[in-house]
N, C-alpha and C positions, 0 to 999 in steps of 0.2 A: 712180760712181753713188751709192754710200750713202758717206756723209761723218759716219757717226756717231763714230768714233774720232777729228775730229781738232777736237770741237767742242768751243769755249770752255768756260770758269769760269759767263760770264755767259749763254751758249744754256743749260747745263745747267740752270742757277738758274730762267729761263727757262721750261723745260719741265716745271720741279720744280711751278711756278707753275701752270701751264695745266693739268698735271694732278691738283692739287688742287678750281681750281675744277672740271674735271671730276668728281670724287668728289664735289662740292656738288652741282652742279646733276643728275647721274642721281640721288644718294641722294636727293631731293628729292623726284623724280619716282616714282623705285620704292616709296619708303616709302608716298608719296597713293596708289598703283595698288594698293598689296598691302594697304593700310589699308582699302579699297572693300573686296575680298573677304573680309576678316576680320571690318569692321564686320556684313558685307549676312551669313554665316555664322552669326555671333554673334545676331543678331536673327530667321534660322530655324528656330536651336537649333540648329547642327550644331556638334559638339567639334571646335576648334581646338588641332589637336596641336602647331604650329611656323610661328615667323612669322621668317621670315630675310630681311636683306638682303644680295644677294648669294647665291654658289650657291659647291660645293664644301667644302672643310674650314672647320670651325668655328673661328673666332677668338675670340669671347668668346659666352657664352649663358648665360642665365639663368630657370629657371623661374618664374612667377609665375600662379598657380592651376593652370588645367589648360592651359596653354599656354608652350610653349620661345622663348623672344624670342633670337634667334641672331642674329653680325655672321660674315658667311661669306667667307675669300678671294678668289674673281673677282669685283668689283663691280661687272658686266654685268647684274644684274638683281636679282631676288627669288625668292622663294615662300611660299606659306600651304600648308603641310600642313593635310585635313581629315581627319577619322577615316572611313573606311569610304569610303574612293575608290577601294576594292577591297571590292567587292560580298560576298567572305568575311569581311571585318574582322568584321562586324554578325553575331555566334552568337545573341544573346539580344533581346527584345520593346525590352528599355530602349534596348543597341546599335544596332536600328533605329533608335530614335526620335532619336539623336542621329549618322547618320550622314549622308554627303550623299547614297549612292549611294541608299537608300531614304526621299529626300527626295519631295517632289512636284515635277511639271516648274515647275512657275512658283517653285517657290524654289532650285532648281537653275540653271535662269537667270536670278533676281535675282543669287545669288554670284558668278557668271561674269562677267554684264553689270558688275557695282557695279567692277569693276577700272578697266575704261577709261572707266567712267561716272565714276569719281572723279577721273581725268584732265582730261576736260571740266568739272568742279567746280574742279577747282584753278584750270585757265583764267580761267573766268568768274569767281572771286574774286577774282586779279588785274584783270583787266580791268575788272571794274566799282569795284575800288578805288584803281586807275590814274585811271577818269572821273571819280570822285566829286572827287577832287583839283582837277578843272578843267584838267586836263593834255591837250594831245590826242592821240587813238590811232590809228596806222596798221591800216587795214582792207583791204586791198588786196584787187583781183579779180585772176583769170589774166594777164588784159588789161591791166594796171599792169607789170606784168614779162617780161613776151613782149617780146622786140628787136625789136619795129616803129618806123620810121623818123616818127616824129609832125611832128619838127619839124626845121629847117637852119639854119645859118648861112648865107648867101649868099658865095663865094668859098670858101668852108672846102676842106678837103681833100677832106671827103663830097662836097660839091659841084659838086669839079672834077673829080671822079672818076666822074660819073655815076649815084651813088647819089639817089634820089629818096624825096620824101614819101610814104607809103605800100610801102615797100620793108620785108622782113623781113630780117634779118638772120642764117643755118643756118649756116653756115659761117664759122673765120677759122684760115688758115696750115692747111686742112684738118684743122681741132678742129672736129668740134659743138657750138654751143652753142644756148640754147635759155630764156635770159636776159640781160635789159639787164645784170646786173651781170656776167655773164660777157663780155661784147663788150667793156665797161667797162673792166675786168681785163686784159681782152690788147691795150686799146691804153695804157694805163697801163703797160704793163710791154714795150712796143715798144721804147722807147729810139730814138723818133723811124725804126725802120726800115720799111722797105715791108709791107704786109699784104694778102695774099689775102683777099677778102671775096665770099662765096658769096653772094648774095641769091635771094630769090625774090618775083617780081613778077607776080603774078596765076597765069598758068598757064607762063609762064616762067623758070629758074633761068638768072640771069648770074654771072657772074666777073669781078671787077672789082679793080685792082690800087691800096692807098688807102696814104700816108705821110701818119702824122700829124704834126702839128707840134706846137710846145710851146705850153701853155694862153696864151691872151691874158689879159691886165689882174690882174683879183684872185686870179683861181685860178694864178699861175705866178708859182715858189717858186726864187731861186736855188740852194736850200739839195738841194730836193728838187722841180725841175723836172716839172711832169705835160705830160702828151701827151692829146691831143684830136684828131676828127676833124669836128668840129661840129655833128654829132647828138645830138639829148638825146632826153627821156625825153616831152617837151612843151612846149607854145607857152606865152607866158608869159600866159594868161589865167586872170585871178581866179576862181574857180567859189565861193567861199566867205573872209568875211571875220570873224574873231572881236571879241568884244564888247569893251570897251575896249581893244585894242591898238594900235599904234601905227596900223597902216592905217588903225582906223575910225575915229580920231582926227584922221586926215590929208584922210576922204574918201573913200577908195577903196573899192568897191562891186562886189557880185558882177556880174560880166560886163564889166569893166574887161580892156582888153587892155591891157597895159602895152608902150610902142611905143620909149620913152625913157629913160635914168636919167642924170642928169647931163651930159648933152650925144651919150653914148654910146648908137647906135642899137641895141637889144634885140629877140636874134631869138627865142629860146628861156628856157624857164624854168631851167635851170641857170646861163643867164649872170648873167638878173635876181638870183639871191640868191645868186649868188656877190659880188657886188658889197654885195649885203644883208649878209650876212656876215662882211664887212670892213670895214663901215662902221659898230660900233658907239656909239649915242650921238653921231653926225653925220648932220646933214639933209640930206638927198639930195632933190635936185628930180624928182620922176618924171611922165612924162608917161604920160597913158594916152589910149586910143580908146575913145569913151563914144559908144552910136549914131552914130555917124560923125561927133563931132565929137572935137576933141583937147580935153583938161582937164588943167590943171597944178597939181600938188600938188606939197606939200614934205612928208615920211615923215622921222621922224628913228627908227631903230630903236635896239630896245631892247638893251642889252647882257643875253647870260646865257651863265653859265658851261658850258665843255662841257671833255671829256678828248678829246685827241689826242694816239696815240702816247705816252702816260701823264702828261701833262702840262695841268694848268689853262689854257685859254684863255678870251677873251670874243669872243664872236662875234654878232652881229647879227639881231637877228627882228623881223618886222615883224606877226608874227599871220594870216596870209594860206595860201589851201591853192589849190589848180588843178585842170585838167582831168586824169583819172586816177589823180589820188591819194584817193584812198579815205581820207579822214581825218574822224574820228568824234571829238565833244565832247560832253559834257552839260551842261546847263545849271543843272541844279543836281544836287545828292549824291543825293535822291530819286529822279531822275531817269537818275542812271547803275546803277540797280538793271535798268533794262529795256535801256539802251543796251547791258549788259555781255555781254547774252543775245544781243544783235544783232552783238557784237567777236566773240564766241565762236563765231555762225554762219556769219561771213567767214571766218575763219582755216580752221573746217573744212572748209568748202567748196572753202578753195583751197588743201587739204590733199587733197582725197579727188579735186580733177578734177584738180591735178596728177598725183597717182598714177596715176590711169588713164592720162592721158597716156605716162607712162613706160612703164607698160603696153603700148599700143598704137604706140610708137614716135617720138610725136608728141615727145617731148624723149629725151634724150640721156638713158642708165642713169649717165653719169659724174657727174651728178649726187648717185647715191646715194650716202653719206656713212655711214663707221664710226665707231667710238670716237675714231679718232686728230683726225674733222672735229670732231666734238663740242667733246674737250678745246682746240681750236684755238679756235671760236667762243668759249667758256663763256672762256675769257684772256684774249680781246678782250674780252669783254662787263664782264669784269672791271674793265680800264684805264679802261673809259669809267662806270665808277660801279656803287653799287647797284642802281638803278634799271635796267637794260640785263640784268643779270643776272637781275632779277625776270622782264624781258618775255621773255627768251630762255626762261626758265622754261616759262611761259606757254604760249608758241610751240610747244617740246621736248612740252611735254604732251599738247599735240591732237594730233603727229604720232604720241606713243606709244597717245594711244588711237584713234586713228584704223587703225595699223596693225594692236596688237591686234583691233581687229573684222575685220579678211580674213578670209572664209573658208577660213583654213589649217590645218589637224588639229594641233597644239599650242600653237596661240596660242585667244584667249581665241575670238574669232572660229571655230574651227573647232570648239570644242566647242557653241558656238550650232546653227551647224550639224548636228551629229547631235541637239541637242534639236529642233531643229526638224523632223528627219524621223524621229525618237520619236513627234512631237505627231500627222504626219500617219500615221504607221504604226503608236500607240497600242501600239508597243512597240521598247525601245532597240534599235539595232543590237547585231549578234553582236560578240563576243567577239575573235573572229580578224578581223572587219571593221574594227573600232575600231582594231586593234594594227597592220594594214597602213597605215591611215589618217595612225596616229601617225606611225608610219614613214617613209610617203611625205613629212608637212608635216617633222618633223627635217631630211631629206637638203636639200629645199627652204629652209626657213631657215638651214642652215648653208653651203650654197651661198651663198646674199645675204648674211650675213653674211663670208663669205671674199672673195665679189665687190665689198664694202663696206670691207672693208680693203685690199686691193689698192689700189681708187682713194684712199685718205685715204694708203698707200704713194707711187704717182703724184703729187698732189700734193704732197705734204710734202719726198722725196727724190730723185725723177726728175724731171731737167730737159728 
């Protein structure tokens, strides 16, 4: 089961890897979260005793005025010590005046809030200087990554198998799952064997038994064969074409169904650019369905550089985006200052209805992810450039403030909460209320956080 002892020179090197960018991308993140309460403190006047990143023994600290800048062992997270977050600190008129706990409620919850409010800053900087670029940004809704059956291949394995368009996808080899790239993932990793496939179709759940086969045409790699079962994510219709790219160059127009690519009939949009893909810097004849009639273009796409597996390839684009991909441009740098606020209120959003989801059952808990998913992703993100590692960034940020705001009793979110029924009881909760409070959210976040490694344990070492 666990195979740590018999693992390579080059796995350890490996992991040595992943988990340094993991030390990037949290420190990253914790330094902008614990910088919000320092800064939003510092501008209340409340004394800032100690700003650490990282919790436990002291590794390097250094005074500088009246505040301890400390680098601490576990680097699970942070903290801002403030002066008088015990109500006795403050003996004298002055100690009031610079403490938090005889702050006023609205600078009590500027400190609090400014944490995961700086999270969502950090986002929207990336993001709007992502757009300014002219780069485009993935915005996705719920409904972009939910396993619904959009589109088929005709004969494919789905196909034969009785899977239908508008089919969900709950189950596979009796795993939950409860995303496209999860379904993805375990027919990729079949090795061509038979696969239990749970569906649900309207108010009925079937069972249906599917063998994928090996990818057709450009996606199928002697080296490193993939498996398909001929369902994709969507139909290959244009919903959006950008400004001189090779499409708009060629003609091709939003609401173009693409019906044809080189003589090969095209059913879905993963086949259409998987051919894109492969083909760069050669002209490709594509046909498309324009109001019901056919119109023939030649697209020659453009090569650009991308990393796979750590290594420089050129790969194919045509400038073109479709039905359910959520993809956001601006048009000029001025202009991605408003778009950025817009990337920022996607992600959140499909941060906070995911969670609920989880919540209420509607996805799978095996989703949640600990340190060990993190430094996994933050390695990957790595191999494929700087630029992956920024957006992961990004991404890593809304979830942290987003999860800070719960209302949980020691996350930032749970102390809103008792300001909030301060506000409306115009006087704090008791003493022993508070500490039961704390209490309760600890056991609760150390629970998710143990339920949170177990599964990054499962994935990583259990097969």
């Amino acid at each position: 089961m666990f195979m740590a002892f018999t693992w390579s020179p080059d796995t350890v090197w490996l992991l040595l890897q992943k988990a340094w960018w993991f030390l990037v991308v949290l420190g990253v993140l914790v330094a902008f979260h614990e910088l919000g309460h320092f800064l939003a403190a510092r501008w209340v006047g409340v004394k800032v005793l100690k700003f650490s990143l990282g919790f436990g023994p002291k590794l390097f600290g250094r005074k500088m005025g009246e505040t301890e800048y400390l680098l601490s062992a576990i680097p699970l997270g942070g903290y801002v010590k403030l002066f008088g977050e015990d109500e006795t600190e403050a003996t004298t008129q002055e100690d009031r005046t610079r403490s938090f706990a005889h702050q006023r409620l609205w600078g009590k919850v500027l400190i609090v809030a400014a944490g995961p409010g700086f999270n969502f800053i950090l986002a929207y900087v990336i993001f709007a200087g992502w757009l300014a670029t002219g780069t485009p940004l993935f915005v996705p809704t719920f409904q972009d990554l939910t396993p619904d059956i959009e589109a088929m291949v005709p004969g494919s394995p789905a196909d034969t198998a009785g899977i239908q368009i508008g089919d969900r996808v709950s189950r596979v080899n009796g795993r939950d799952i409860s995303t496209r790239t999860e379904l993805f993932d375990a027919v990729a990793k079949s090795n061509g064997q038979a696969l239990t496939i749970e569906i649900k179709r309207g108010e009925q759940i079937k069972t249906l038994t599917v063998t994928p086969t090996t990818a057709p045409g450009p996606r199928a790699s002697a080296q490193e064969p993939g498996y398909y079962l001929g369902v994709e994510e969507t139909p290959p219709l244009v919903t959006s074409v950008m400004q001189s790219s090779p499409a708009a160059k060629a003609g091709l127009q939003a609401g173009d169904h693409v019906v044809d690519i080189e003589g090969q009939t095209i059913h879905t949009w993963s086949q259409m650019t998987g051919i894109v893909k492969e083909s760069p810097n050669l002209p490709l004849k594509v046909e498309v369905l324009r109001e019901g009639h056919r119109v023939s273009l030649t697209v020659t796409p453009s090569a650009e550089k991308t990393m796979v597996n750590g290594q420089s390839i050129e790969v194919g684009k045509i400038g073109i985006s479709g039905p359910g991909r959520s993809i956001m441009r601006s048009s000029t740098p001025l202009l991605s200052l408003y778009d950025g606020l817009g990337a920022t209120w996607g992600w959140t959003e499909l941060t906070a209805i995911g969670l609920y989801k989880m919540v209420v059952g509607d996805i799978s808990s095996k989703n949640i992810g600990g340190p060990l998913t993190i430094a996994k992703i933050s390695g990957e993100a790595a191999e494929q450039g700087a630029s992956s590692v920024i957006f992961l960034i990004a991404i890593l940020s809304i979830n942290l403030g987003v999860l800070n705001l719960l209302p949980i009793p020691i996350l930032d979110g749970g102390h809103l909460l008792f300001f909030l029924i301060e506000g409306i009881l115009r006087k704090p909760l008791g003493e022993r209320q508070r500490e039961l409070a704390q209490q309760a959210g600890l056991v609760l976040l150390v629970g998710v956080m143990i339920f949170a490694f177990w599964n990054d344990l499962e994935r990583i070492f259990i097969r």
